[in-house]
MIPA-254458 format. One record per residue (C-alpha): z negated, y negated, x negated; residue in one letter; residue number from 1. Coordinates in nm, 4 decimals. Example, Ala and Ser with C-alpha at 12.3 -4.5 7.8 and 13.67 -1.06 7.14 Angstrom:
<r up="-0.7800" north="0.4500" east="-1.2300" type="A" seq="1"/>
<r up="-0.7140" north="0.1060" east="-1.3670" type="S" seq="2"/>
***
This chain:
<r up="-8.5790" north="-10.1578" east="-2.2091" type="X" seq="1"/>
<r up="-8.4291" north="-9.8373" east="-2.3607" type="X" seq="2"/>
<r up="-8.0501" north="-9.8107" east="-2.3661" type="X" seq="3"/>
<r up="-8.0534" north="-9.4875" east="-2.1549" type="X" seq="4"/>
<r up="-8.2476" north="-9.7157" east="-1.8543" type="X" seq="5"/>
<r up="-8.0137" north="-9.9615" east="-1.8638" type="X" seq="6"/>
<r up="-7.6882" north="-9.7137" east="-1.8215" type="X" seq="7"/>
<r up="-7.9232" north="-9.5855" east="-1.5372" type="X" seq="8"/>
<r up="-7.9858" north="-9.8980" east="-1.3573" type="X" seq="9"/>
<r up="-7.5710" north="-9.9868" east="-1.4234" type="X" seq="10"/>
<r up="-7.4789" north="-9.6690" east="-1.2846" type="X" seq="11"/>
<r up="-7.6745" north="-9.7289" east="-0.9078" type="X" seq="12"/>
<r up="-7.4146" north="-9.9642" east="-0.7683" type="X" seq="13"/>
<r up="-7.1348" north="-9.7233" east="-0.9206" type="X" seq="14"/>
<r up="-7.2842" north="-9.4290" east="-0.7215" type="X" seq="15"/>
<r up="-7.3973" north="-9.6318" east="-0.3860" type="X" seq="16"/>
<r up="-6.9758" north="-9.7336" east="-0.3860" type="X" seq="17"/>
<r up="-6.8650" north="-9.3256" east="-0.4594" type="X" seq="18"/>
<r up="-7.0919" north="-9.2148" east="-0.2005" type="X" seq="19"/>
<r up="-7.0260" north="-9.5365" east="0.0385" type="X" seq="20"/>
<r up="-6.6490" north="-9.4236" east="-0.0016" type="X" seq="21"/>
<r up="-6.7450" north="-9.0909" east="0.0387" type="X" seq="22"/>
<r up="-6.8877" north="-9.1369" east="0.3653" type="X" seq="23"/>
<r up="-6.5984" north="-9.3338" east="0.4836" type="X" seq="24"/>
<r up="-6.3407" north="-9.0747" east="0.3839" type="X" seq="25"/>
<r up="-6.5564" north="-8.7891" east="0.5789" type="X" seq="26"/>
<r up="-6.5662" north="-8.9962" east="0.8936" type="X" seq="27"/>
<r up="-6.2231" north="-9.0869" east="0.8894" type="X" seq="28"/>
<r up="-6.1636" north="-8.6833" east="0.8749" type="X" seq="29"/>
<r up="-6.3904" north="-8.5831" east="1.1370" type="X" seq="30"/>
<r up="-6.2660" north="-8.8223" east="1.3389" type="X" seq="31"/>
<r up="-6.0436" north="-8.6127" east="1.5154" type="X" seq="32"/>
<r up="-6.3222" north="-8.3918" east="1.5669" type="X" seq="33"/>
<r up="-6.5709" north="-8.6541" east="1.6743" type="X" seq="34"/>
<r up="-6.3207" north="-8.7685" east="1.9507" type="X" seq="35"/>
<r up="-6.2369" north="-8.4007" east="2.0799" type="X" seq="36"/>
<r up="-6.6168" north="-8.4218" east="2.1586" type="X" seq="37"/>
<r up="-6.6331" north="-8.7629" east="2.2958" type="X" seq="38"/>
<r up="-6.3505" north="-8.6255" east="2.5634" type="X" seq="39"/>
<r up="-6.5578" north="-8.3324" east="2.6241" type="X" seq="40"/>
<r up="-6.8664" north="-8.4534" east="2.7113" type="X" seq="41"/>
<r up="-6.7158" north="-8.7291" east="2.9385" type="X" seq="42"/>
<r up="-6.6933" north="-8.5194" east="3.2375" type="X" seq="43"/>
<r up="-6.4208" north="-8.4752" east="3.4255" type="X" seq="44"/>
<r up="-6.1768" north="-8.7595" east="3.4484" type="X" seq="45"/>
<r up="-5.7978" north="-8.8731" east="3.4455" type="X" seq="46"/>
<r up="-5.8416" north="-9.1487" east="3.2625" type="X" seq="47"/>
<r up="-6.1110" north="-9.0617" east="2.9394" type="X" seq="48"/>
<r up="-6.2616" north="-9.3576" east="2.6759" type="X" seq="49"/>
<r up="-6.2866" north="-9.3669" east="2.2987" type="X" seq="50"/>
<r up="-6.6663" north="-9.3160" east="2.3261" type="X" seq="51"/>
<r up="-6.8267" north="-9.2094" east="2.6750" type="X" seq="52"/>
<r up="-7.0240" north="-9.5364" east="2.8499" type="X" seq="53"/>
<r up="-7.3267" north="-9.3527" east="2.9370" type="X" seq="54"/>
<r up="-7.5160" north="-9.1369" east="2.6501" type="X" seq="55"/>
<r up="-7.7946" north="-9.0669" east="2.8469" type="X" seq="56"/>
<r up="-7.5680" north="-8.8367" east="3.0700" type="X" seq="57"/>
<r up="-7.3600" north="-8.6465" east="2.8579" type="X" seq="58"/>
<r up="-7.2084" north="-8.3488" east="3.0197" type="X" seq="59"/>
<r up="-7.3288" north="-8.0428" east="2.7697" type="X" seq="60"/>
<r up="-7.2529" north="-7.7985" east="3.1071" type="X" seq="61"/>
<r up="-6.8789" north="-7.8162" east="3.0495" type="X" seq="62"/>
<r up="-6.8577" north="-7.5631" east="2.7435" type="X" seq="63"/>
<r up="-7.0652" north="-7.3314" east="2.9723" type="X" seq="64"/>
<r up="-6.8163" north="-7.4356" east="3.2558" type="X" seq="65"/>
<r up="-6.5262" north="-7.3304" east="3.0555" type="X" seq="66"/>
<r up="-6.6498" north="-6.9864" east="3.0358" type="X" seq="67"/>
<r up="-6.7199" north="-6.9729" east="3.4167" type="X" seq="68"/>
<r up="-6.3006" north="-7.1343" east="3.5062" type="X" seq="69"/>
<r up="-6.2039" north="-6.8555" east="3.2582" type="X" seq="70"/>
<r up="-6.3859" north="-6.5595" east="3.1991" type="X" seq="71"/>
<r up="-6.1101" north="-6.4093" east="2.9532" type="X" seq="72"/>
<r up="-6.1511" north="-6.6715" east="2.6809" type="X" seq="73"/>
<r up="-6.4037" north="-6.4373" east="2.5321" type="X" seq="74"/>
<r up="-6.1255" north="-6.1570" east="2.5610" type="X" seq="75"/>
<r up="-5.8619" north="-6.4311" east="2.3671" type="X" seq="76"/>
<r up="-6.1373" north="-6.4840" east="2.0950" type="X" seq="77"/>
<r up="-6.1955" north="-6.0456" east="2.0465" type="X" seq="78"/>
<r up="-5.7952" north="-6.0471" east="2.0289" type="X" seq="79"/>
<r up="-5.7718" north="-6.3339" east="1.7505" type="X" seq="80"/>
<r up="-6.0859" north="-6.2130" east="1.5518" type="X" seq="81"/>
<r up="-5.8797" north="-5.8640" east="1.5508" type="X" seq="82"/>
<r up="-5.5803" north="-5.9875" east="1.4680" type="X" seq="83"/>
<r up="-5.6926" north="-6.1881" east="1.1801" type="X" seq="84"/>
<r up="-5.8864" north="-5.9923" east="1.0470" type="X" seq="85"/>
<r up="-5.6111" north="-5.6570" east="1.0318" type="X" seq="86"/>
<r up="-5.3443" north="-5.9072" east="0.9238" type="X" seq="87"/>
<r up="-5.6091" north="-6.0863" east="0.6164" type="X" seq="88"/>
<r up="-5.7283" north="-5.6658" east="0.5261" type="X" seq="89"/>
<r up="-5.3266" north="-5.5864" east="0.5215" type="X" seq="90"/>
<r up="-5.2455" north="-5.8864" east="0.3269" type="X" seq="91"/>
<r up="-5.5252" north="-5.8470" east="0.0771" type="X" seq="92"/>
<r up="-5.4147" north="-5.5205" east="0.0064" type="X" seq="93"/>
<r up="-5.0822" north="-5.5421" east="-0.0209" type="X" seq="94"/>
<r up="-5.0754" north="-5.8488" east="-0.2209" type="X" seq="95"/>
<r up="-5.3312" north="-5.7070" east="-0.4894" type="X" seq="96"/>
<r up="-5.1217" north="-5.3808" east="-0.5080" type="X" seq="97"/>
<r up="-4.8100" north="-5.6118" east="-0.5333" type="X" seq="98"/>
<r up="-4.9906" north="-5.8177" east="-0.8147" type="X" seq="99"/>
<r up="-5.0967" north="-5.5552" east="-0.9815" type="X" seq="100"/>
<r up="-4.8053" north="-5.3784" east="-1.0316" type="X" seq="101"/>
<r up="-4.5753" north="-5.7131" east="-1.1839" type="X" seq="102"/>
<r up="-4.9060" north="-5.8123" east="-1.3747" type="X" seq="103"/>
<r up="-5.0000" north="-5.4901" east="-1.5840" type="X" seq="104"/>
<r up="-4.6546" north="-5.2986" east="-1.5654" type="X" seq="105"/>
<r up="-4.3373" north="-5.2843" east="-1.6883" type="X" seq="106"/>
<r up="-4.0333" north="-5.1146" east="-1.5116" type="X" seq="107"/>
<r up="-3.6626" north="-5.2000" east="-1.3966" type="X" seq="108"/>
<r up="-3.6051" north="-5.4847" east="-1.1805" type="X" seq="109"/>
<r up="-3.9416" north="-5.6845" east="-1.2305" type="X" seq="110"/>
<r up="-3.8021" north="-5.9561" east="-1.2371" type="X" seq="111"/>
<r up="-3.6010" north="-5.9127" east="-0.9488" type="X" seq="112"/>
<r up="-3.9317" north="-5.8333" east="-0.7337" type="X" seq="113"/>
<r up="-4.1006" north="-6.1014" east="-0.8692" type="X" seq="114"/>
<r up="-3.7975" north="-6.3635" east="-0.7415" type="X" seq="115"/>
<r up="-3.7933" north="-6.2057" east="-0.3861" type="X" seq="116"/>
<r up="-4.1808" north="-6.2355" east="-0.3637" type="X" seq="117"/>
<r up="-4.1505" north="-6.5855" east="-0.4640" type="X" seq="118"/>
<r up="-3.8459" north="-6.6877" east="-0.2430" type="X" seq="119"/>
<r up="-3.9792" north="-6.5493" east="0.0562" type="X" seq="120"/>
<r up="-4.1790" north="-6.8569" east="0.0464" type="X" seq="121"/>
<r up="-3.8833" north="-7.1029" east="0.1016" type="X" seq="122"/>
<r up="-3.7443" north="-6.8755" east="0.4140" type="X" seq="123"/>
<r up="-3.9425" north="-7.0103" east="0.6988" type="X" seq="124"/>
<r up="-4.0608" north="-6.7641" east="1.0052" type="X" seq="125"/>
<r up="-3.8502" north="-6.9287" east="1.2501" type="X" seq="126"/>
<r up="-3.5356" north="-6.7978" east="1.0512" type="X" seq="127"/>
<r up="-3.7159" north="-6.4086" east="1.1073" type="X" seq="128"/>
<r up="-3.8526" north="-6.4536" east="1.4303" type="X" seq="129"/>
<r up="-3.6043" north="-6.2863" east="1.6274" type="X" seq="130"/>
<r up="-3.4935" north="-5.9676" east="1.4299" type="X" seq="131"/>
<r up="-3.9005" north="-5.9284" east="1.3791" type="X" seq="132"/>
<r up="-3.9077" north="-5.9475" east="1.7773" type="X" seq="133"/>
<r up="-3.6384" north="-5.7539" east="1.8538" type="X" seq="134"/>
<r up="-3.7815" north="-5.4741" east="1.6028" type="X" seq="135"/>
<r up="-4.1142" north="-5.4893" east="1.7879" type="X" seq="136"/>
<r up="-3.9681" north="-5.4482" east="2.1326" type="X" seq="137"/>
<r up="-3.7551" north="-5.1650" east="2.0215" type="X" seq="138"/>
<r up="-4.0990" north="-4.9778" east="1.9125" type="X" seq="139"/>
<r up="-4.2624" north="-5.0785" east="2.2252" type="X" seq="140"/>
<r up="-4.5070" north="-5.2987" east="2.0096" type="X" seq="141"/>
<r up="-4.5486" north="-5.5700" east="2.2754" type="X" seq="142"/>
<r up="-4.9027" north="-5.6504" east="2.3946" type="X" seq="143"/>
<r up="-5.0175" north="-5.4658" east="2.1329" type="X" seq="144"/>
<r up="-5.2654" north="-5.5246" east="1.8142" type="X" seq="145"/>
<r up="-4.9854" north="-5.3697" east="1.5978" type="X" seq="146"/>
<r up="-4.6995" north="-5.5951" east="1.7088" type="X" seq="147"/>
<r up="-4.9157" north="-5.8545" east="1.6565" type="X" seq="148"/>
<r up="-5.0529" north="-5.7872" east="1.3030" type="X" seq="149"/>
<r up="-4.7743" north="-5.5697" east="1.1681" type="X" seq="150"/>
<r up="-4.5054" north="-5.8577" east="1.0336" type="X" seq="151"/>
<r up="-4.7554" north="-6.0417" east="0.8721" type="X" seq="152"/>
<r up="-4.9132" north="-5.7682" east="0.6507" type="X" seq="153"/>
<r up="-4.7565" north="-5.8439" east="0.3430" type="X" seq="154"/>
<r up="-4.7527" north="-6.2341" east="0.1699" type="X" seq="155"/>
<r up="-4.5413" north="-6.3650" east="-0.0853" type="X" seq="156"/>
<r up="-4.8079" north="-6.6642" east="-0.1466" type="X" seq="157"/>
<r up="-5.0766" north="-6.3787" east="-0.1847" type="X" seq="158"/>
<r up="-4.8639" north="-6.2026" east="-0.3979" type="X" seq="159"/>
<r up="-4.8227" north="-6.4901" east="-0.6423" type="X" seq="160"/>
<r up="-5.1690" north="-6.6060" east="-0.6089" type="X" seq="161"/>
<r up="-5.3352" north="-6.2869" east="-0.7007" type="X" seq="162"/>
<r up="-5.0223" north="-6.2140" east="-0.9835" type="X" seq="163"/>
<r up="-5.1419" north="-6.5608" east="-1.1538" type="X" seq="164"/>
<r up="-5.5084" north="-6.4894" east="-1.1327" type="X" seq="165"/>
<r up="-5.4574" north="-6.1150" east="-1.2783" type="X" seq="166"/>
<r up="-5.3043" north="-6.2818" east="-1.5625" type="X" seq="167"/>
<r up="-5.5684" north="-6.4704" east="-1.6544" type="X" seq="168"/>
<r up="-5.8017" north="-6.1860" east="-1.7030" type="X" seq="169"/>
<r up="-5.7811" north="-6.0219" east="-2.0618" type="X" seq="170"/>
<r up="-5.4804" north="-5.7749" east="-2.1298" type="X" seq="171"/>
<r up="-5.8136" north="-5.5751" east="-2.3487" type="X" seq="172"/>
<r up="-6.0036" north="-5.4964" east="-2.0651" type="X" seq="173"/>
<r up="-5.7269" north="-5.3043" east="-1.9258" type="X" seq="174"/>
<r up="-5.6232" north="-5.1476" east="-2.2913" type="X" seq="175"/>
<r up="-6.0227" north="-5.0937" east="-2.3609" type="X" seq="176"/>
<r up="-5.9902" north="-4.9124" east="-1.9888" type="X" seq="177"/>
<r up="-5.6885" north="-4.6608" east="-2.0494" type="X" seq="178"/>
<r up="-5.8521" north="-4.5554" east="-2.3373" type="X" seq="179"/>
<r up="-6.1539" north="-4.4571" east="-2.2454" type="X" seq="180"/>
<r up="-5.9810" north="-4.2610" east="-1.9598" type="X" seq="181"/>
<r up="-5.9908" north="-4.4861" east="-1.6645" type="X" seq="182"/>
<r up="-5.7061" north="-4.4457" east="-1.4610" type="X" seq="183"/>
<r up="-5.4624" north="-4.6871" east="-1.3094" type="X" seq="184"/>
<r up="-5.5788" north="-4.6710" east="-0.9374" type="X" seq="185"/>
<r up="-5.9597" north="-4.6302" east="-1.0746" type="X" seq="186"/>
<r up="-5.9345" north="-4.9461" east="-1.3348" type="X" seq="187"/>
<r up="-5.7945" north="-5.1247" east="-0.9924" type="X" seq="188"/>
<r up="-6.0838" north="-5.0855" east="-0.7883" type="X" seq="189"/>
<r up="-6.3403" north="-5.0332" east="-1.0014" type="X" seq="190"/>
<r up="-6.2703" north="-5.3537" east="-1.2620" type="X" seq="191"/>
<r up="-5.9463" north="-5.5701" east="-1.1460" type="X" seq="192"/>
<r up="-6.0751" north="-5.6568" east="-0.7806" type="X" seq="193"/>
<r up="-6.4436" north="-5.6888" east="-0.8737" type="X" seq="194"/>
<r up="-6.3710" north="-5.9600" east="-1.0753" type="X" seq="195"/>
<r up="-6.1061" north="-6.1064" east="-0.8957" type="X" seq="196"/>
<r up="-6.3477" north="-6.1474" east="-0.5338" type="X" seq="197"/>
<r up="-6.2671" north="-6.5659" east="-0.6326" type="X" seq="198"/>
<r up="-5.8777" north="-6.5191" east="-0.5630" type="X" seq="199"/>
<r up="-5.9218" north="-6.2151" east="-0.2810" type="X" seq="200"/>
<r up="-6.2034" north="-6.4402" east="-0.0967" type="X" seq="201"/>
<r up="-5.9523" north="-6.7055" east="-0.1542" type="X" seq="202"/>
<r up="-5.6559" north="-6.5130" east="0.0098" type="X" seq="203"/>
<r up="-5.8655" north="-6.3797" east="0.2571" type="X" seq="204"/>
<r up="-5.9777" north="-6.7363" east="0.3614" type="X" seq="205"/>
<r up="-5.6147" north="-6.8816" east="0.3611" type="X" seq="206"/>
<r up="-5.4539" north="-6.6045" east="0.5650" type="X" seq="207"/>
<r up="-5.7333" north="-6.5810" east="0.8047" type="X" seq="208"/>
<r up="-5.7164" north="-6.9386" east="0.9459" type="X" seq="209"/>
<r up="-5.3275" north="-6.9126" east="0.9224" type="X" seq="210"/>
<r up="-5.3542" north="-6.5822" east="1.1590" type="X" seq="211"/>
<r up="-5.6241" north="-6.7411" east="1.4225" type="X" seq="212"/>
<r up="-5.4006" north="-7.0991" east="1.4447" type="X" seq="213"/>
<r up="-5.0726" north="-6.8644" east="1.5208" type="X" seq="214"/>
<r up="-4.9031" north="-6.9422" east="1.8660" type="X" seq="215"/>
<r up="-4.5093" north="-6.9022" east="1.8799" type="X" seq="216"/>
<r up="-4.5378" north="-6.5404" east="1.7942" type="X" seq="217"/>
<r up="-4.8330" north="-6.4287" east="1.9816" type="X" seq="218"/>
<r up="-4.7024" north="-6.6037" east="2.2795" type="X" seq="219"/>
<r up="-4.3475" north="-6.4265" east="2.2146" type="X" seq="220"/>
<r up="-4.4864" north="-6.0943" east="2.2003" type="X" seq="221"/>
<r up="-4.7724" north="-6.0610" east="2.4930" type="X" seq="222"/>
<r up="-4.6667" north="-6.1483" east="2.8132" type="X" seq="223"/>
<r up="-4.9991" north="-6.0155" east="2.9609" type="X" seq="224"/>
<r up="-5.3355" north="-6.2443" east="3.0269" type="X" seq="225"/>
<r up="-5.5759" north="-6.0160" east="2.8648" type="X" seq="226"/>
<r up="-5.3745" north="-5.9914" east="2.5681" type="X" seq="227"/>
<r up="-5.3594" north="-6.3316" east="2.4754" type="X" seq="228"/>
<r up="-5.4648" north="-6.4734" east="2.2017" type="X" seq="229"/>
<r up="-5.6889" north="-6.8242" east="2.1618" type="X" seq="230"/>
<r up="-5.4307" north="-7.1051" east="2.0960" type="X" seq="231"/>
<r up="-5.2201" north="-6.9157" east="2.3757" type="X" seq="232"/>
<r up="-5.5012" north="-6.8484" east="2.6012" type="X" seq="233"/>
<r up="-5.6324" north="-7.2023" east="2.6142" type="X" seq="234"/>
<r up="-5.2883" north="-7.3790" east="2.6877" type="X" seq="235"/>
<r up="-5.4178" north="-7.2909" east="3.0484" type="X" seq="236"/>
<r up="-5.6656" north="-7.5889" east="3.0419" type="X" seq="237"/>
<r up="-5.4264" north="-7.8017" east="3.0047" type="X" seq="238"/>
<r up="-5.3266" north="-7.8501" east="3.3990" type="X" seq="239"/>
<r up="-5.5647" north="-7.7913" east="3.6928" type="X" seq="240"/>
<r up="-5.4602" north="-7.9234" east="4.0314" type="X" seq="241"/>
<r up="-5.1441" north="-8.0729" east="3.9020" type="X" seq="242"/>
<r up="-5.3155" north="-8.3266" east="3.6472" type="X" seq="243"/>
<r up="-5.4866" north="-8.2958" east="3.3034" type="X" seq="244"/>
<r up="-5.8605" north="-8.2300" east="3.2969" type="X" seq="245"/>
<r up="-5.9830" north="-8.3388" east="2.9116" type="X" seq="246"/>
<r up="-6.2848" north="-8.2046" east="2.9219" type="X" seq="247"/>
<r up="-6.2658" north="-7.8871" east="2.9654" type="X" seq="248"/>
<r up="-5.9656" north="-7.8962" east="2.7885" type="X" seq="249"/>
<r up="-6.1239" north="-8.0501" east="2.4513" type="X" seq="250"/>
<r up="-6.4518" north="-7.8168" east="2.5335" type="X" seq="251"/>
<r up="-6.2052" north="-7.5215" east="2.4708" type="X" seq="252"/>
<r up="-6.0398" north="-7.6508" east="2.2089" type="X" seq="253"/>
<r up="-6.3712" north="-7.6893" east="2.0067" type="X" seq="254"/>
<r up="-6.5210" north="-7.3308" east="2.1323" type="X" seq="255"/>
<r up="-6.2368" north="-7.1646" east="1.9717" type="X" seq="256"/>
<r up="-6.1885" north="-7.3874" east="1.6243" type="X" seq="257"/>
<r up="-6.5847" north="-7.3011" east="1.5931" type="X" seq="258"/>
<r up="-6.4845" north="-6.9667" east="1.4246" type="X" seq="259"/>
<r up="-6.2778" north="-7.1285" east="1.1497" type="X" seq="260"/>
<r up="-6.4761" north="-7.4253" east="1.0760" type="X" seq="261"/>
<r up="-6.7730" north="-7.2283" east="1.0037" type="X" seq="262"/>
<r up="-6.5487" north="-6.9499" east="0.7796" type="X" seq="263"/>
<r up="-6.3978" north="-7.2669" east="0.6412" type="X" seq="264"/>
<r up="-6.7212" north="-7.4156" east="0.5369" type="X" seq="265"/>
<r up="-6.8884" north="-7.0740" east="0.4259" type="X" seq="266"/>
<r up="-6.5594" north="-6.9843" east="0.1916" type="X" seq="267"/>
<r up="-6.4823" north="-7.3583" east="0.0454" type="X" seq="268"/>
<r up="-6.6145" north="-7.3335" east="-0.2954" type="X" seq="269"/>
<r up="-6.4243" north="-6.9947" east="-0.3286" type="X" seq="270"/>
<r up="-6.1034" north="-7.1189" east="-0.1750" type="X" seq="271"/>
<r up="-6.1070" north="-7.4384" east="-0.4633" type="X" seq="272"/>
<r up="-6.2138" north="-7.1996" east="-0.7311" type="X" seq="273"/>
<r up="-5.9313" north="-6.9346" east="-0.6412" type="X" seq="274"/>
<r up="-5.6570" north="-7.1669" east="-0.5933" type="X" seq="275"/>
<r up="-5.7156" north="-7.3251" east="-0.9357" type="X" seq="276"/>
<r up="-5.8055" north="-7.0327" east="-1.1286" type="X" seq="277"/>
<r up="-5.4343" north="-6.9245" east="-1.2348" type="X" seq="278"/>
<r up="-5.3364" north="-7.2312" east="-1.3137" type="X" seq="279"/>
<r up="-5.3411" north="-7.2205" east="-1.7047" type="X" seq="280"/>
<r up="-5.1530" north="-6.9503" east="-1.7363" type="X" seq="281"/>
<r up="-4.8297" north="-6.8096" east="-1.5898" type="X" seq="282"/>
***
């Protein structure tokens, strides 16, 4: 028997363990998952099991049902979609002007920009929340799109991200581009974002999640039903004739995180290759 067989045949068990493991680990991450559908198919009760006792009768009608108790939740889902996707376009192009600018230039106070960008990370939202309200109020901004997207449009973490992945393109391509004439703006669009769709699609994953799972500051700003957005909107599951109905309430729960998990899954190999693609060089 050749040596390469032998490696072969050692490496089986080795493989059936990583993937056994494997397996385990996935479970033990969709288990939260798994039991948010175990609740929702259970039907309506006070008092729900870890698995439901009868298979055969699952109740599949209650994610139609929780269309027909709230007809709006279709409204809450248009409102997040919007509002994610404004605040991930403003933050994308912010950020990449941002980047750009403390990547490929030099001028007073670099630095200085640089530092703020980067420290806005360590002030949490809580500590803004209340000028950003009071600012929105005074413009008349509530139960609006605006006053919902507009504080959120610019990102010190996508400011950093796409400053470390400009870095690690070559200073020549931008020389080579001057040269032959290309300007600034031009070299920008044309070359920079092109090849950095890894660390935009990144970005544009990140911040888009972030947006949909908001909830203190939509629910600050919109005092109106049809203005809601999903993790507001479906808080009203959560009691019907004074006690808590699961099902419906899980059934909600999963119709709006459906969005997300399947950008999540579509965007996965670009978030991993974005987030460690400026990490040799800063």
């Amino acid at each position: 028997m050749s040596l390469a067989a032998v490696q072969k045949r050692n490496d089986v068990p080795y493989f059936g363990l990583v993937y056994l493991l494997l397996i385990v680990a996935a479970i033990v991450l969709l288990s939260p998952l798994l039991f948010a559908l175990s609740l929702a198919l259970q039907g309506p009760t006070i008092a729900p099991d870890l698995l439901p006792r009868d298979f055969l009768h699952l109740d599949w009608n209650v994610f139609i049902n929780v269309f027909q108790d709230e007809p709006l939740i279709l409204r809450w889902i248009f409102n997040s979609f919007i509002v994610a996707t404004g605040v991930t376009t403003g933050v994308i192009i912010s950020s990449s002007l941002f980047a750009y600018a403390l990547a490929y230039f030099n001028f007073p106070g670099k630095s200085i920009f640089l530092f703020v960008a980067l420290g806005s990370l360590m002030v949490p939202f809580e500590a803004t929340l209340i000028s950003n309200y009071l600012f929105i109020a005074q413009a008349g901004w509530t139960n609006t799109y605006q006053g919902l997207i507009l504080p959120f449009i610019a990102s010190g973490f996508g400011i950093f991200l796409m400053r470390q992945f400009f870095l690690t393109l070559p200073r020549d391509l931008y020389d080579a581009a001057m040269v032959d004439g290309c300007g600034r703006f031009r070299y920008l669009w044309l070359v920079l974002v092109p090849l950095s769709r890894p660390a935009i699609a990144t970005l544009a994953v990140y911040t888009f999640l972030n947006t949909w799972n908001q909830f203190y500051w939509p629910l600050l700003v919109t005092n109106a039903t049809e203005w809601r957005t999903t993790q507001v909107g479906i808080t009203v599951f959560r009691n019907f004739e004074g006690g808590a109905v699961f099902n419906t309430q899980m059934a909600a729960t999963l119709i709006v995180m459906l969005p997300t998990l399947i950008l999540l899954v579509l965007g996965q190999r670009q978030l991993v290759s974005g987030l460690t693609a400026g990490a040799v060089k800063g």
